[in-house]
VOBA-1610 file (N, C-alpha, C; in pm, whole numbers, padded with zeros to 5 digits, always signed):
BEGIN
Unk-00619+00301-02027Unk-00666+00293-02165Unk-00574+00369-02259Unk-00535+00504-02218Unk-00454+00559-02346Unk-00333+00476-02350Unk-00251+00419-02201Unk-00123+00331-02252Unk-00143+00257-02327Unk-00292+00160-02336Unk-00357+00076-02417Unk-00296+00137-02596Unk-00379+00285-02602Unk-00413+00320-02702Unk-00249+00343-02746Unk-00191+00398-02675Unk-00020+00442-02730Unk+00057+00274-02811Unk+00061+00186-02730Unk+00106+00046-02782Unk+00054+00015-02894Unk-00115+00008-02888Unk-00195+00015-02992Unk-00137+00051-03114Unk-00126+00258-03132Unk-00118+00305-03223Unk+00045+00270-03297Unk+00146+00257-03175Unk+00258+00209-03256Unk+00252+00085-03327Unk+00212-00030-03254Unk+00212-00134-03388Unk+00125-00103-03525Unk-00040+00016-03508Unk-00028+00055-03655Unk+00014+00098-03709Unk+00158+00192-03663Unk+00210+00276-03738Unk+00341+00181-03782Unk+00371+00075-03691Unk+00499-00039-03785Unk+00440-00084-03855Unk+00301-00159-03845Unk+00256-00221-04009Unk+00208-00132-04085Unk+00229+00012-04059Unk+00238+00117-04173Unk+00303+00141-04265Unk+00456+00102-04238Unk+00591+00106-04281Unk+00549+00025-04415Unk+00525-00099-04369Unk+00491-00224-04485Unk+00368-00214-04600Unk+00236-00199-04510Unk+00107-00165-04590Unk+00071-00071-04582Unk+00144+00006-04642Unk+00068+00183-04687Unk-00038+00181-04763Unk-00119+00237-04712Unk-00273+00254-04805Unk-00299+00382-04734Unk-00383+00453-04832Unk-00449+00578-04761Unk-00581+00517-04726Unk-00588+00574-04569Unk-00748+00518-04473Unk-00838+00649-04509Unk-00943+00547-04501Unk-01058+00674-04480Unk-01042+00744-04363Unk-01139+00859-04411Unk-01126+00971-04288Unk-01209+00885-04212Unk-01157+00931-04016Unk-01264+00852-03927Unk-01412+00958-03920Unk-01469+00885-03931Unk-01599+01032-03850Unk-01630+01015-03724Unk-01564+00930-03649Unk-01566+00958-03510Unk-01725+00913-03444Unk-01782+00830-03475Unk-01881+00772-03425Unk-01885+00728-03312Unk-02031+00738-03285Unk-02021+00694-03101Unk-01986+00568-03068Unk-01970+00523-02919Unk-01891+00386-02911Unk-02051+00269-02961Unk-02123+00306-02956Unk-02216+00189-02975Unk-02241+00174-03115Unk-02185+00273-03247Unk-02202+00191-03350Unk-02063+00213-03379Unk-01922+00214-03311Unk-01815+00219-03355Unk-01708+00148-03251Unk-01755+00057-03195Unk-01677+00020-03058Unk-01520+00016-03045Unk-01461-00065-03165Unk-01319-00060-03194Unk-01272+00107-03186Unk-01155+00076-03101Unk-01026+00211-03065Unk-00968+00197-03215Unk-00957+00311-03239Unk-00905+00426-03388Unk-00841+00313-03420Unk-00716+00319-03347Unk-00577+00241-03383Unk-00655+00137-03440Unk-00678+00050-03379Unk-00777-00094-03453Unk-00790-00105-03572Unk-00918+00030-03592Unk-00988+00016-03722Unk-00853+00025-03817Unk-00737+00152-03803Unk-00637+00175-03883Unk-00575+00027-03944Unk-00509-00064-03816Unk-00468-00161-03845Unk-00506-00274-03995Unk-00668-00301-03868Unk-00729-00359-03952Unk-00765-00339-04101Unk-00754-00170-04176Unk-00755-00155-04314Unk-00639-00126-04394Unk-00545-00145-04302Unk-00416-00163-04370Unk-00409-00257-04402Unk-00408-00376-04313Unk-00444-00566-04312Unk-00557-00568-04427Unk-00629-00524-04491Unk-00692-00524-04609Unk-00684-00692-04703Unk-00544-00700-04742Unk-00548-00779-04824Unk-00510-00890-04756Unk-00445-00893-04661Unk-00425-00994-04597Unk-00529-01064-04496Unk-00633-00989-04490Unk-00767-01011-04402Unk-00839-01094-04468Unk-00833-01024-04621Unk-00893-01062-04710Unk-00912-01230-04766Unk-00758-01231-04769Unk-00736-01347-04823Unk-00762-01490-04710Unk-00716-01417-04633Unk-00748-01528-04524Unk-00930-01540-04492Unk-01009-01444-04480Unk-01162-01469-04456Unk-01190-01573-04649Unk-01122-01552-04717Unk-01169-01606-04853Unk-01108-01777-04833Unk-01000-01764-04813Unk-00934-01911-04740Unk-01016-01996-04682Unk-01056-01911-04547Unk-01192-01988-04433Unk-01307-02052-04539Unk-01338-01964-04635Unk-01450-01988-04686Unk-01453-02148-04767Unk-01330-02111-04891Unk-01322-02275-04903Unk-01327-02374-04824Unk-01260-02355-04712Unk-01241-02450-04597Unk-01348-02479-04529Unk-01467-02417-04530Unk-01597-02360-04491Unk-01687-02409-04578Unk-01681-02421-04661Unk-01708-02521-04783Unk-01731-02684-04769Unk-01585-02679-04732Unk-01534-02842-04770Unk-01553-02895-04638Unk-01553-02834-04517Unk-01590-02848-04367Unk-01760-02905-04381Unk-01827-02825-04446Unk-02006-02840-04449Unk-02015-02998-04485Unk-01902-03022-04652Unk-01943-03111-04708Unk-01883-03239-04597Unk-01830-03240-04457Unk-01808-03309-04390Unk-01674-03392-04442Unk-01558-03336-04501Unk-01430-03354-04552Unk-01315-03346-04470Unk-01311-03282-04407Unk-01215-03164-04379Unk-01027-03235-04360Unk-01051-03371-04340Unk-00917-03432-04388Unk-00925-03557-04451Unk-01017-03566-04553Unk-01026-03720-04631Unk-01048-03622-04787Unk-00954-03674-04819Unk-00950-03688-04993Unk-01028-03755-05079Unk-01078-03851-05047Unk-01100-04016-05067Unk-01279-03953-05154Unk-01275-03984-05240Unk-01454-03980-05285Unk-01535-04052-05221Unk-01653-04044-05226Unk-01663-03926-05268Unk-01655-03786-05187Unk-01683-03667-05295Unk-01638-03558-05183Unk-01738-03476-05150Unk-01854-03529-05126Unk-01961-03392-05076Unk-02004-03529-05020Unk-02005-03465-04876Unk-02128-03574-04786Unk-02161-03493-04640Unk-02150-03519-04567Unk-02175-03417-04456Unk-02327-03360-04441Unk-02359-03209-04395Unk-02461-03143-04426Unk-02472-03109-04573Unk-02398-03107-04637Unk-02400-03048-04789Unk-02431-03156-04877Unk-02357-03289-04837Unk-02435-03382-04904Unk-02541-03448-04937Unk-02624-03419-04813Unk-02718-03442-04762Unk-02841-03364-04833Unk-02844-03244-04884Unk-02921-03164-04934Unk-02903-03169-05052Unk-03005-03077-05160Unk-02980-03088-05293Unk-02900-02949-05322Unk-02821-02920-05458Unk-02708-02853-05462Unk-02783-02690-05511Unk-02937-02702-05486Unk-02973-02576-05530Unk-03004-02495-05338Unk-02998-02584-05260Unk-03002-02498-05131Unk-02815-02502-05045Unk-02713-02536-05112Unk-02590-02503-05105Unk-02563-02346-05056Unk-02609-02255-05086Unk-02591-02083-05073Unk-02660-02081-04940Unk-02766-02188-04921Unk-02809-02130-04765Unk-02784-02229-04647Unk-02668-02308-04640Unk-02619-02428-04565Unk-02543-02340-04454Unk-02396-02304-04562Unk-02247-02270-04486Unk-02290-02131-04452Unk-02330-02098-04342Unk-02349-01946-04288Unk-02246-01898-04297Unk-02168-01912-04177Unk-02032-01889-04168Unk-01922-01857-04319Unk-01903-01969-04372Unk-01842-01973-04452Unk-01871-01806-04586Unk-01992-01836-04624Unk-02085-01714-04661Unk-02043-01586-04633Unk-02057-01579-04490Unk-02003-01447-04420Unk-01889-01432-04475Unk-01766-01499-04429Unk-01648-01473-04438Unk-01639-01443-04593Unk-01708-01489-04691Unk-01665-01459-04837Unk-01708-01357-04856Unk-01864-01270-04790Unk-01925-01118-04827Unk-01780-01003-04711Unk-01735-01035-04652Unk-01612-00941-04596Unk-01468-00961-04627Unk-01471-01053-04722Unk-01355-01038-04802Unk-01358-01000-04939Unk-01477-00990-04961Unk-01498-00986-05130Unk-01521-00798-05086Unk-01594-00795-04970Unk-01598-00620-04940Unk-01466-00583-04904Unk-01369-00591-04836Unk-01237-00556-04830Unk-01212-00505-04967Unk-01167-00646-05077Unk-01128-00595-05210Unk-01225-00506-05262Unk-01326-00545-05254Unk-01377-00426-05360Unk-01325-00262-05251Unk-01360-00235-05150Unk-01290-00129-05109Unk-01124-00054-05176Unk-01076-00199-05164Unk-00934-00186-05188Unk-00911-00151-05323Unk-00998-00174-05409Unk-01048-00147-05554Unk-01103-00008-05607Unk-01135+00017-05498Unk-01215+00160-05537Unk-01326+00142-05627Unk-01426-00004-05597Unk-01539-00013-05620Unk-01641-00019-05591Unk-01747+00059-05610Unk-01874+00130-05508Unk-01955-00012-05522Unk-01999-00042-05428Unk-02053-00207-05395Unk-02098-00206-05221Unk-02214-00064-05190Unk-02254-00065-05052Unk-02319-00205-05030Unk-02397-00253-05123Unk-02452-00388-05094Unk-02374-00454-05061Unk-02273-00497-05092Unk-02197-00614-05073Unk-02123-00578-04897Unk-02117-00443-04884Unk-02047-00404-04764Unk-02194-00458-04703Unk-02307-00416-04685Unk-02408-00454-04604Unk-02443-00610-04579Unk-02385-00676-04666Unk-02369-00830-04678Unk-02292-00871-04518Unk-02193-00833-04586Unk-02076-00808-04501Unk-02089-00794-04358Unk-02164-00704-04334Unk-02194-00594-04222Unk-02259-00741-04092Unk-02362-00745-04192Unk-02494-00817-04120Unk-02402-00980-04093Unk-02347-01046-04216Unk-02315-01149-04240Unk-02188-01195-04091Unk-02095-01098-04102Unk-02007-01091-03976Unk-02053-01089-03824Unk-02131-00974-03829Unk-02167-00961-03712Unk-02276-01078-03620Unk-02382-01141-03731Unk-02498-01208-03694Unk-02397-01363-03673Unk-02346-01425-03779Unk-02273-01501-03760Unk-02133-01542-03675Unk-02066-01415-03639Unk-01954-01356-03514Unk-02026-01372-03395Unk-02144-01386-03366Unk-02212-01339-03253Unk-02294-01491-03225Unk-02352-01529-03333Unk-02438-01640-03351Unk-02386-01778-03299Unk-02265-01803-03361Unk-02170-01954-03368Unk-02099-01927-03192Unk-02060-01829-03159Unk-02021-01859-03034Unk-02161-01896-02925Unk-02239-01823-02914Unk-02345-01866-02857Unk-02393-02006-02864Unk-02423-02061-02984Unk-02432-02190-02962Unk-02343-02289-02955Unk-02217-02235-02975Unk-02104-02375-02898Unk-02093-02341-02706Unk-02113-02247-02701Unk-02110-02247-02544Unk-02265-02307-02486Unk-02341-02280-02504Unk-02466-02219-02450Unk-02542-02358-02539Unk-02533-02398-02627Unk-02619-02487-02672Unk-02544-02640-02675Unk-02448-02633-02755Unk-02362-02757-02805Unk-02286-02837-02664Unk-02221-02694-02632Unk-02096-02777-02577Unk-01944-02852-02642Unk-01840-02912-02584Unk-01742-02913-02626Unk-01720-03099-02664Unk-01863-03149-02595Unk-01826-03310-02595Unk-01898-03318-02776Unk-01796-03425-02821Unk-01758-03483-02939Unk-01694-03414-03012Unk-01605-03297-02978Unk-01535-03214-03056Unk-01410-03165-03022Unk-01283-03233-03100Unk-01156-03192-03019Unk-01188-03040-02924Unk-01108-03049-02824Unk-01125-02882-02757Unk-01050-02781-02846Unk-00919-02767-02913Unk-00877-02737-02995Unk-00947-02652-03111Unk-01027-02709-03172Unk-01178-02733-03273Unk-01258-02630-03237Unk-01315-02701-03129Unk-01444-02610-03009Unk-01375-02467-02996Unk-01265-02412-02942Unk-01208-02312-02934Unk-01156-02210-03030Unk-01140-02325-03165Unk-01118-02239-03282Unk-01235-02210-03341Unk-01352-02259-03342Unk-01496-02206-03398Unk-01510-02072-03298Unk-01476-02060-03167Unk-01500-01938-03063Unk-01446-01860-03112Unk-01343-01880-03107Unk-01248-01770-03151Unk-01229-01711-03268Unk-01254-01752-03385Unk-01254-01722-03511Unk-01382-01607-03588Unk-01505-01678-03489Unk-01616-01639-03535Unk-01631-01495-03433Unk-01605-01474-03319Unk-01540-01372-03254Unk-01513-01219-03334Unk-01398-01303-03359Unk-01309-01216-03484Unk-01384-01173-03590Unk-01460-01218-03614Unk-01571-01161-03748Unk-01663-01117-03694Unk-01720-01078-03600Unk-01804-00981-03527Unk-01679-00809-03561Unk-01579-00870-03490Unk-01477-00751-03471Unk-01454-00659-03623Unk-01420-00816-03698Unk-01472-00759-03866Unk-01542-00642-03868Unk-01672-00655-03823Unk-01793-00602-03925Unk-01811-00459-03875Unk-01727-00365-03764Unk-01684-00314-03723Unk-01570-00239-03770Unk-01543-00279-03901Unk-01439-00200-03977Unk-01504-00115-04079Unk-01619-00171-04134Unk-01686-00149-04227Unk-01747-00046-04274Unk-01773+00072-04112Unk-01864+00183-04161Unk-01728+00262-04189Unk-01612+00250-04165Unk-01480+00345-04244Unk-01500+00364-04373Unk-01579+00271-04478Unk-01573+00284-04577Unk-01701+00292-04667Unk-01820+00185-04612Unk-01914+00191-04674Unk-02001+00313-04619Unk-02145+00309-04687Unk-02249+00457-04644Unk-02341+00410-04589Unk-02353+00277-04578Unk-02445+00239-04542Unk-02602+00287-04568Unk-02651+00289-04682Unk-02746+00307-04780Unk-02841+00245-04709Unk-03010+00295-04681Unk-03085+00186-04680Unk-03132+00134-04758Unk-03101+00163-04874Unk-03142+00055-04989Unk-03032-00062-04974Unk-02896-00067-04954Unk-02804-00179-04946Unk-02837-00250-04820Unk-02870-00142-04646Unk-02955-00248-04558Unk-03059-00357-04592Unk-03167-00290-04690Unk-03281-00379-04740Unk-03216-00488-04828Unk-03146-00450-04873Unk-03057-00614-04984Unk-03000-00755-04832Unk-02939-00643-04744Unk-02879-00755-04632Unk-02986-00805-04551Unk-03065-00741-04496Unk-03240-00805-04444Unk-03267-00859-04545Unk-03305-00881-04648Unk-03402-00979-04776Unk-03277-01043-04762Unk-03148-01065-04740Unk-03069-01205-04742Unk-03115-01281-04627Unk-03087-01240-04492Unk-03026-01268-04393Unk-03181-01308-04306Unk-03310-01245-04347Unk-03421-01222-04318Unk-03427-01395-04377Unk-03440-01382-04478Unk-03487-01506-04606Unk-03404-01657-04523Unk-03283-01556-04500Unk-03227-01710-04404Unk-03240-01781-04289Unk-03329-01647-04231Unk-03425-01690-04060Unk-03519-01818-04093Unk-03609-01796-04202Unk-03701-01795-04241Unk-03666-01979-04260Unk-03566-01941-04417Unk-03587-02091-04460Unk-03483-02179-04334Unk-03376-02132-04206Unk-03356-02241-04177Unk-03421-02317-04046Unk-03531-02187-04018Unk-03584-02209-03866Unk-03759-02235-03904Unk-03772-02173-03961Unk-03936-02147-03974Unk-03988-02176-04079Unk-03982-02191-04189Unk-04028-02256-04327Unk-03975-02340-04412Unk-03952-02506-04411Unk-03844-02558-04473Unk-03842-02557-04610Unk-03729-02524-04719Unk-03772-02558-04851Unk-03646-02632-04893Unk-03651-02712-04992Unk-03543-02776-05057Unk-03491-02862-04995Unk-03555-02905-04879Unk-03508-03084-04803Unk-03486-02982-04680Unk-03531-02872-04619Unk-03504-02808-04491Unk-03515-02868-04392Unk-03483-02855-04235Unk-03446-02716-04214Unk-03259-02672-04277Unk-03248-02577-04298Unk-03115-02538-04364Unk-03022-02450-04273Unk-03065-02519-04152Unk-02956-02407-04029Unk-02791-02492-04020Unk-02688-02447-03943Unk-02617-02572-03944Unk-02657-02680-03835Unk-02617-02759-03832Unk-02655-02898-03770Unk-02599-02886-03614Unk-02678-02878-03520Unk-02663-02880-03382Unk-02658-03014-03335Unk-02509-03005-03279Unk-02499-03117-03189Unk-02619-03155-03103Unk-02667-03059-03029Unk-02768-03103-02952Unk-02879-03115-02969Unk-02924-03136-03108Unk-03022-03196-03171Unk-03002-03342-03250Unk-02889-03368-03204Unk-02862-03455-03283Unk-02956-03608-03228Unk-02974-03684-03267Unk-03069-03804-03208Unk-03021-03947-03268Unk-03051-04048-03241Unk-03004-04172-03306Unk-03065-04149-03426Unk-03040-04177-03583Unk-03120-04170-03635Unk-03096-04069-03795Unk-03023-03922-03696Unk-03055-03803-03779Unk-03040-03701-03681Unk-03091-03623-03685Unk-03140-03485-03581Unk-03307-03450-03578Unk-03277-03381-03449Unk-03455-03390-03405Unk-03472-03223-03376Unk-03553-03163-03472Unk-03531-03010-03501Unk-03659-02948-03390Unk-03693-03038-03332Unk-03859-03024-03283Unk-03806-03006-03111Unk-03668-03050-03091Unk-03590-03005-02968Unk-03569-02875-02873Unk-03593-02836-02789Unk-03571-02670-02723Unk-03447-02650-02804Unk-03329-02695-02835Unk-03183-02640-02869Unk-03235-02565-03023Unk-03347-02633-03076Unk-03419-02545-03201Unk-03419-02421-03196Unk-03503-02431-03094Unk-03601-02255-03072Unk-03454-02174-02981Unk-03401-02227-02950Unk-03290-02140-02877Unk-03180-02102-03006Unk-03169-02169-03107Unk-03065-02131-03170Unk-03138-02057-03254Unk-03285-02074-03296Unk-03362-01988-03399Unk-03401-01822-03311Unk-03381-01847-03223Unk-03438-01719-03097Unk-03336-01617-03138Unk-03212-01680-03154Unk-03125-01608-03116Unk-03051-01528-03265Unk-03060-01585-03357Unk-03015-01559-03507Unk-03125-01459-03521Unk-03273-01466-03480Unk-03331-01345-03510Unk-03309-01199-03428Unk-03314-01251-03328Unk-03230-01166-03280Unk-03136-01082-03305Unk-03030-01135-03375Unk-02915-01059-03428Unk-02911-01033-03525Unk-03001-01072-03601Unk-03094-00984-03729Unk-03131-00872-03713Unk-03205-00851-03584Unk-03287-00719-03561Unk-03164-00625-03494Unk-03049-00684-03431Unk-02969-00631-03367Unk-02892-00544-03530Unk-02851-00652-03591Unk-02764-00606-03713Unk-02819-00485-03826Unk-02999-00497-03825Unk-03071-00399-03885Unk-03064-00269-03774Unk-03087-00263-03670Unk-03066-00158-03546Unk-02927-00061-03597Unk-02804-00131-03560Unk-02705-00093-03553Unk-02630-00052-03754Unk-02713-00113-03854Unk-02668-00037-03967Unk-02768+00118-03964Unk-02821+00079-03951Unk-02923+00193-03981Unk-02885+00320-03869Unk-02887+00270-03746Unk-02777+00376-03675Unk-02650+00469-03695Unk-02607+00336-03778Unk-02446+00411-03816Unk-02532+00496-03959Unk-02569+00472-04037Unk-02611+00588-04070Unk-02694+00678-04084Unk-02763+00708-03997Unk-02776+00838-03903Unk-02691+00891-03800Unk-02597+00845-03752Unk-02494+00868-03715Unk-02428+00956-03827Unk-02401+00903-03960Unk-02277+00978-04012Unk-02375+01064-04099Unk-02515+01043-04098Unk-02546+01125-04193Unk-02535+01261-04088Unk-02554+01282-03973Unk-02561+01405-03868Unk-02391+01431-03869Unk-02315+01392-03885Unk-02209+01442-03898Unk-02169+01516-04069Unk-02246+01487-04186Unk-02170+01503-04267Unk-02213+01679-04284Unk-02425+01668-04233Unk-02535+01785-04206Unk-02388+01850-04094Unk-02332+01833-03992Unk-02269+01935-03905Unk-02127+01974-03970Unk-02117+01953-04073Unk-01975+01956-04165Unk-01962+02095-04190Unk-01906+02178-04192Unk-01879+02303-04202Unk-01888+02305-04435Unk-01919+02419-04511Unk-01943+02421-04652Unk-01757+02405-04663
//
């Protein structure tokens, strides 16, 4: 592990050379609400703007992916899951996409030096529930048939990576429970309307292959309750682990010498 950590720390210290930023101090949190090695987190908030731009990238693409586009120009241009619904339940379609825009819009504002714990708690919950969420059901629910492998592997892998995200986050934010309660009343509200209460032409989860039926999709399927099982889940996981990290740092700031 430390040869790990030595290789590690030199490539943060070459993309140091390039993206100098001053990092927050670490507070050294335990591995269960801080899992990423130092070096990592360093990297990763140097990569700031370039993280940034690319999770904001996904998002358009994340966008135009929902509206079932993703290489036709041709009008019209919203059809897919997005077309399909009316344009006032749009904010609760693209999970994913969503996510990636609350941890890039938190990057900059960090990078800004603008106090915005909510938006980090967006962030927090949005990465991790969705990082954690989308791989589970392409393995475990979907599967890889009707979807280049290519495709299938880049939804794994990507969404992965935004778990790893949300893991950068307590470097900077305080994790407030008033900004937790803003990310539960999002993320809570989104259990709700895409599994358990439909509103606005619901259900509003994304569209599981393995619900899919001649016809439409059939939400009344086990692949339902397995993909709704599991998003709450990592709701309660994502409320657990903010609220940890701070009590975590609040006992460090109480053991701080005056």
């Amino acid at each position: 592990m430390a040869g790990h950590d030595g290789v590690g720390r030199r490539l943060e210290r070459l993309v140091g050379r390039y993206f100098g930023v001053t990092l927050p101090d670490t507070e050294r949190l335990p591995r269960y609400v801080a899992p990423l090695p130092e070096w990592l987190e360093d990297l990763g908030l140097r990569l700031a703007w370039p993280i940034a731009l690319v999770n904001l990238v996904g998002t358009l693409f994340g966008f135009w992916y929902y509206a079932g586009r993703p290489l036709n120009l041709a009008p019209p241009l919203v059809e897919g899951q997005l077309g399909a619904a009316p344009a006032l339940a749009y904010p609760l379609i693209p999970d994913s996409p969503v996510a990636t825009m609350f941890i890039g819009l938190s990057l900059v504002a960090w990078r800004l030096d603008y106090d915005a714990d909510w938006l980090h708690m967006l962030a927090f919950f949005g990465c991790l529930k969705l990082g954690l969420w989308t791989p589970y059901v392409q393995l475990v629910i979907n599967g890889p048939a009707g979807v280049p492998l290519w495709l299938y592997w880049f939804l794994i892998l990507s969404h992965m990576a935004m778990a790893v995200e949300a893991f950068l986050i307590h470097r900077y934010a305080s994790f407030s429970v008033s900004a937790v309660a803003v990310a539960l009343g999002w993320y809570g509200f989104n259990d709700v309307v895409d599994y358990f209460v439909p509103v606005l032409g619901g259900p509003h989860h994304t569209w599981l292959r393995a619900e899919s039926v001649v016809g439409g999709f059939d939400h009344t399927l086990p692949a339902h309750n397995l993909a709704a099982g599991w998003a709450v889940v990592l709701t309660f996981v994502a409320v657990f682990l903010a609220l940890a990290t701070r009590v975590e740092k609040c006992k460090r700031r109480e053991a701080a010498p005056e």
